[in-house]
N, C-alpha and C positions, 0 to 999 in steps of 0.2 A: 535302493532299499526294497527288500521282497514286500508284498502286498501282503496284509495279514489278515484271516477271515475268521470271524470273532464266529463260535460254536457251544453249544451245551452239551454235555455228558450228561445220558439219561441210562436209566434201566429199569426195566421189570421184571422180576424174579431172576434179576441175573442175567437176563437175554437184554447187551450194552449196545446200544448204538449213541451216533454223533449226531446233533441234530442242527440243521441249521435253517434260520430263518431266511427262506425263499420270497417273502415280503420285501426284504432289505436286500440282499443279495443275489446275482443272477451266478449258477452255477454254469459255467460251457461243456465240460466236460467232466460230469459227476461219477464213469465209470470209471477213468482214470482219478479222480479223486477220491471214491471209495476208497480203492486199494490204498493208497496214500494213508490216509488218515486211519485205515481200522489195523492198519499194521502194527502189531502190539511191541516189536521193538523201536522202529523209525520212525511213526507216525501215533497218534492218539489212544491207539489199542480200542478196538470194538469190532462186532459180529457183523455191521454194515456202518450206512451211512442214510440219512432220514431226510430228505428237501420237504419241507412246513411251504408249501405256497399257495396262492392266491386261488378259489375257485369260483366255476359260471354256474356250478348247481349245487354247490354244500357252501358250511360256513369257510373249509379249506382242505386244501388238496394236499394229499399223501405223495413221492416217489420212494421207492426203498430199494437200496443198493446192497447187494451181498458185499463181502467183506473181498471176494474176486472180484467185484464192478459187477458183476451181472444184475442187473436188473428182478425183482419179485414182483408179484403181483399184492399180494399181501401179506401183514405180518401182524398179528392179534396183541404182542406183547409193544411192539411201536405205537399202537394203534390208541393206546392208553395213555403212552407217555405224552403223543401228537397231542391228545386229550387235554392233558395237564400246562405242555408247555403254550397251545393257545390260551388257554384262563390263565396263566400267570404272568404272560409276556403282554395281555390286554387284545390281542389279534381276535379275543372272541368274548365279550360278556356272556355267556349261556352256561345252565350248569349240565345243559344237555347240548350235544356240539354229533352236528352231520358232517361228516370226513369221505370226501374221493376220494377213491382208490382204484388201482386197474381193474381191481375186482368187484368193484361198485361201491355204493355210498353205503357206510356203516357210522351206527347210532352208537353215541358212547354216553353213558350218563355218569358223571361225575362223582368221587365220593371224595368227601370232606371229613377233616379232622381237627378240630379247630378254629375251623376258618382257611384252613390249609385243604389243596387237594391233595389225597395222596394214594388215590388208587380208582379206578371206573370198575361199569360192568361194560361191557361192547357186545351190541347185539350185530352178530356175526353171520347173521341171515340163513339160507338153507345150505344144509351138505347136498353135493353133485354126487351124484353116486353112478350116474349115468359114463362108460368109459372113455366113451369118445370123447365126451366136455372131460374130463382130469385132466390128460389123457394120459390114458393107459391102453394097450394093444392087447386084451385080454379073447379075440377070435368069437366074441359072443357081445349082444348087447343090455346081457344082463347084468347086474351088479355085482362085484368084484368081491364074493366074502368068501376067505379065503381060499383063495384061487392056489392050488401049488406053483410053489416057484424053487428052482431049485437054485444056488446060490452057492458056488466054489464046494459042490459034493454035496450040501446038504440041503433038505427040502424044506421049507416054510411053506405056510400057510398064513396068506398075504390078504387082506382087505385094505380096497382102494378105497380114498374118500379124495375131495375137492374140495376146500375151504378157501379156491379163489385160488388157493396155487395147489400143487399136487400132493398126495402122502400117502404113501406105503405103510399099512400097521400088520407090526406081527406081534404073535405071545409069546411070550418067554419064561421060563422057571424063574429066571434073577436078569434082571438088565447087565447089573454090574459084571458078570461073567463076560458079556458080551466083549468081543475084541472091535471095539465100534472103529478104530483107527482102521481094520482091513476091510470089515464087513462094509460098514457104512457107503465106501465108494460103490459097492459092488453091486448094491439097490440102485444109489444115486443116479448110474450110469447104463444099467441092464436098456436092454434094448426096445422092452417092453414100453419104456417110458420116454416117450419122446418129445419133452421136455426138461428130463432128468425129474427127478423126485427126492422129497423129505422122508426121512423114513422115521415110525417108532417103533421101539421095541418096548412090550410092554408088558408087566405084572400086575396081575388082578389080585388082591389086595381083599378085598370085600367087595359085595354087590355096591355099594357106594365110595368104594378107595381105589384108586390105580395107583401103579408108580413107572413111571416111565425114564428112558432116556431117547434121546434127539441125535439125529444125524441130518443136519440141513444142508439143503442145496443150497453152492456156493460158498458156503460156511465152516463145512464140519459140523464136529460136536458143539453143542449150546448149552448154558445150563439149564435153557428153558425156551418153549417154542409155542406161541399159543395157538396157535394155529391147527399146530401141532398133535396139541392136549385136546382141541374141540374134536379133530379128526377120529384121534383114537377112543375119545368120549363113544362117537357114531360107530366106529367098528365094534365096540363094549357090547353096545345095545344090540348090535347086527347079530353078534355070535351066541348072543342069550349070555353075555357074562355078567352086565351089571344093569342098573336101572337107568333112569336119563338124568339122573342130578348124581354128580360124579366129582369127589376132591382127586385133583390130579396130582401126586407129588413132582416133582424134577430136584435136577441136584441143585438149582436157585433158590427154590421152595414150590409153594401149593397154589394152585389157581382151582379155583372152582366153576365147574361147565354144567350147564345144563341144557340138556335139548328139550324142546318145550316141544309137547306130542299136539296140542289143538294146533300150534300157528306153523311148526315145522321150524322154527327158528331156535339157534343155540346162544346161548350166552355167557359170555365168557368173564369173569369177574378175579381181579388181585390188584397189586398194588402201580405204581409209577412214582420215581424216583429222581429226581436228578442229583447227578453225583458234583459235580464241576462244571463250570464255562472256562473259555480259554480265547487263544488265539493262536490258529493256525499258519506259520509263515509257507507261501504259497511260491 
């Protein structure tokens, strides 16, 4: 009889991962089970894969696997759900919960509806702007707004940020123009980035509306990227386009970010969701 490894289907504005309790469970090899499981015809269908496990200096420890196996540093829309799924599985009484991550420990404060959680704000600490910590190869050690890049013939104008993992933001007239199936790799992989990179492409909307779409590492397209959205939040503010409290659309829906000017810290506030639990035959 195959082994069956019991999972929760979570989501935040669309951006699905599998999540599985690392309390109960010991994963051997989570990058070949990423792939597995986020496979949308053979396996569970989602963007990655989420181990919830035990930690030595927060209440619990984050990993997060792209939907390739590859491994993230962090992921702002998981970061909620982690959130939710410790207060409801009991792994955390707090309605404020400290989360490791590779990218350090981030504060999520809980929002309730009911009596139900169904959404945090995650304070997502400071953008890196510096190129060598993203990194990015940009020949200068000064901050990366946009920088021209040029990109299968044509030129963007590229602002770096660091939310822990990497992100390429550019502007665009309309996202949805965008042919994100060619484009997307062509960021992701550029030389510049020697980690590969997230990229957004983004419409300013008003001094407090963006609208974006996602190209993530590992992943592809997402409907939603929180990470993502703080990044492009900071390129906003960099370019003189908007202010620091910013509603981000995605094709999931809206998150709203704010980069807080006294402490330097962003915060990232939507919902968390679980869709389904199940069991995985392994």
């Amino acid at each position: 009889m195959p082994q069956k490894l019991p999972f929760t289907k979570m989501q935040g504005i669309g951006n699905d991962y599998i999540y599985i309790n690392g309390f109960e469970h010991q994963i051997a090899d989570p990058h070949s089970l990423a792939r597995r499981m986020s496979d949308r015809h053979f396996g569970a269908g989602s963007d990655g894969l989420v181990l919830i496990l035990p930690s030595a200096m927060a209440d619990v420890r984050m990993r997060m696997f792209n939907a390739d196996g590859s491994e993230a540093e962090m992921c702002g829309n998981a970061s909620r759900c982690v959130g939710k799924y410790a207060h409801d599985s009991g792994l955390v009484r707090k309605n404020v919960i400290q989360l490791e991550t590779a990218a350090g420990i981030k504060v999520i404060h809980l929002i309730f509806d009911g009596g139900e959680v169904c959404g945090a704000t995650v304070d997502m600490g400071e953008p890196v702007l510096e190129p060598a910590r993203i990194p990015v190869v940009s020949g200068s050690a000064e901050p990366c707004v946009g920088l021209p890049m040029v990109i299968d013939g044509q030129t963007w104008a590229m602002t770096a940020v660091s939310m822990g993992n990497p992100h390429a933001v550019v502007f665009v007239d309309d996202p949805a123009a965008i042919n994100l199936e060619a484009t997307g790799p062509l960021f992701e992989n550029n030389e510049i980035f020697p980690k590969r990179t997230n990229t957004e492409f983004v419409q300013v909307l008003s001094p407090t509306r963006i609208r974006m779409r996602v190209w993530e590492r590992g992943a592809g397209e997402t409907l939603a990227c929180g990470t993502g959205a703080c990044a492009a939040v900071v390129a906003c503010v960099l370019n003189g386009f908007t202010g620091r409290e910013v509603d981000v659309e995605l094709a999931g829906g809206t998150l709203h970010v704010k980069w807080d000017e006294a402490g330097n810290h962003i915060f990232m506030s939507g919902d968390a969701v679980t869709v389904y639990t199940g069991e995985f035959y392994l």
